[in-house]
C-alpha positions in Angstrom: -9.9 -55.4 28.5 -8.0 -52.4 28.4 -8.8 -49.2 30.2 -10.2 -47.2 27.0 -12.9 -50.5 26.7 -14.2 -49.9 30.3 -17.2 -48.3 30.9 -17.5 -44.5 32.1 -18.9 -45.6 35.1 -17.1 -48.5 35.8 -14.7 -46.8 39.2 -15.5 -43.6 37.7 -19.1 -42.3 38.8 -18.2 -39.1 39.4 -17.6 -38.7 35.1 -21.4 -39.5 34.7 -22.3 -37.0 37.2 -19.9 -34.2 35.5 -21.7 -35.3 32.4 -24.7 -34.7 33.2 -24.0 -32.0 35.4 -25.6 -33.6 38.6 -29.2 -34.3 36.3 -30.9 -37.4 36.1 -33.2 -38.9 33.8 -36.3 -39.5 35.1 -37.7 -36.1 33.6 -36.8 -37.6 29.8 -38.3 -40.9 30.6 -41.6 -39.3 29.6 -39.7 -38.4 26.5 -37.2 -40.9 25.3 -37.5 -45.1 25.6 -35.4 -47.5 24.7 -37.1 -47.5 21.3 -37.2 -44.1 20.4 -35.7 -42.8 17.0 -33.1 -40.4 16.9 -31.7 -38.2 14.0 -29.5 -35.6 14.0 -31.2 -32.2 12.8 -27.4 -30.1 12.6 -23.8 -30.7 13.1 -21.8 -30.8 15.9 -19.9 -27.0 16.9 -16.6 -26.4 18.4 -18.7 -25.3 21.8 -20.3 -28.7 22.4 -19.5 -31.1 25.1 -18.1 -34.2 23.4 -21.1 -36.4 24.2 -23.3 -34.1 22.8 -21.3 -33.5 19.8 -20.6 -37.4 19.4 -24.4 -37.8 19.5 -24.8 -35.7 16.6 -22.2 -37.4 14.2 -23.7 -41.0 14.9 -27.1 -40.2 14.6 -27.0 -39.0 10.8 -29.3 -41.6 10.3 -32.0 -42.5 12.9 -30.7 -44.8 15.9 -32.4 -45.9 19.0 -31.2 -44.5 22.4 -30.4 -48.1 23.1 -28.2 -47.8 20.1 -27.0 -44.4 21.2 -26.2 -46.1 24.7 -23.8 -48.9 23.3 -22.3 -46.9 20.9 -21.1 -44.0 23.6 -20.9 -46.6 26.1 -23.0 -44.6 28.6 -26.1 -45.7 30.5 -29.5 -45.0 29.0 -30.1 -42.3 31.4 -27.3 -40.7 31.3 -28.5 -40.8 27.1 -31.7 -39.3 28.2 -30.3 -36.5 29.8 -28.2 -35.1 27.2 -30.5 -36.1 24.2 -33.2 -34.1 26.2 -30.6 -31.2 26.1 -30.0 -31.8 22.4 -34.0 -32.1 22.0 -34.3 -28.9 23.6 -32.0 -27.1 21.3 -33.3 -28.2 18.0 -30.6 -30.4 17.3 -31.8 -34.1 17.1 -35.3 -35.4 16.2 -36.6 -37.9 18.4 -39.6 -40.2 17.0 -41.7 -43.0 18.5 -40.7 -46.1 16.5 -44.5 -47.1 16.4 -46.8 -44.5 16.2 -49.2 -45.8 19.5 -52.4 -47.1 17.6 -55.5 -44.9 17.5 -58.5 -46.8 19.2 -62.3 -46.0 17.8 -64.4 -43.8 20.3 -66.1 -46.3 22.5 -70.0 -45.3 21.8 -68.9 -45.7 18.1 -67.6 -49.7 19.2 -71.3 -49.7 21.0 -73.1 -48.7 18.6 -71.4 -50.8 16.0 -72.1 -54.4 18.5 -76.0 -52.9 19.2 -76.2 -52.8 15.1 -75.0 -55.9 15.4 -77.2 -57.7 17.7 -80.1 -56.4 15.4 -79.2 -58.4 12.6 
C-alpha cells in the first residue's frame, strides 16, 4: 500500500487534531449517526479547508457520514466535527434516513383496549 492509500491517522495523529482543530465529536453525536443523510446545500469557496470543501463536492447527492468517512478516509468523528461546522454554516443538509416513527398517545392505546374489552 503506498503512502497516499494510508489513513490520516495511521503515524500521523497530530493531522486529525489540526483538522479538527483540537475538537471532538461527541457534541455532533447528538446530531449526525452513521445513517444520517448528507447533501450539499452550496459549493465549495477558495477559503475552505480542503475537508470541508471535499465534503461539499461528494455530497451533491445525499451520502451517509459512513459514506462520507470512507470516501475522505477519515474517522467518523473526525466527519462529525467538520459536517457539524458545515451544518452550522448552511452548507450541507443533514437528514435522518428514517424519520423515528410517531407512537399514538398512550390513553388513546387505553382507551382503544378498554373499547375493546367491551365488545
Amino acid at each position: 500500500m503506498s503512502a497516499a492509500d494510508q489513513d490520516w491517522d495511521e503515524g500521523h495523529p497530530e493531522r486529525l487534531y489540526v483538522i479538527t482543530r483540537g475538537r471532538s465529536g461527541m457534541a455532533a453525536r447528538t446530531t449526525f449517526d452513521l445513517v444520517t443523510l448528507v447533501v450539499s446545500r452550496s459549493e465549495p469557496t477558495p477559503t475552505l479547508p480542503p475537508e470541508h470543501a471535499a465534503i461539499l463536492r461528494i455530497c451533491g447527492s445525499p451520502l451517509s457520514v459512513a459514506e462520507i468517512s470512507a470516501h475522505l478516509r477519515l474517522p467518523v468523528s473526525v466527519i462529525t466535527v467538520l459536517l457539524t461546522d458545515l451544518l452550522a454554516e448552511e452548507r450541507i443538509e443533514a437528514r435522518a434516513s428514517v424519520p423515528p416513527a410517531a407512537l399514538p398517545d398512550r390513553a388513546l392505546l387505553e382507551a382503544v383496549i378498554h373499547g375493546l374489552q367491551k365488545l
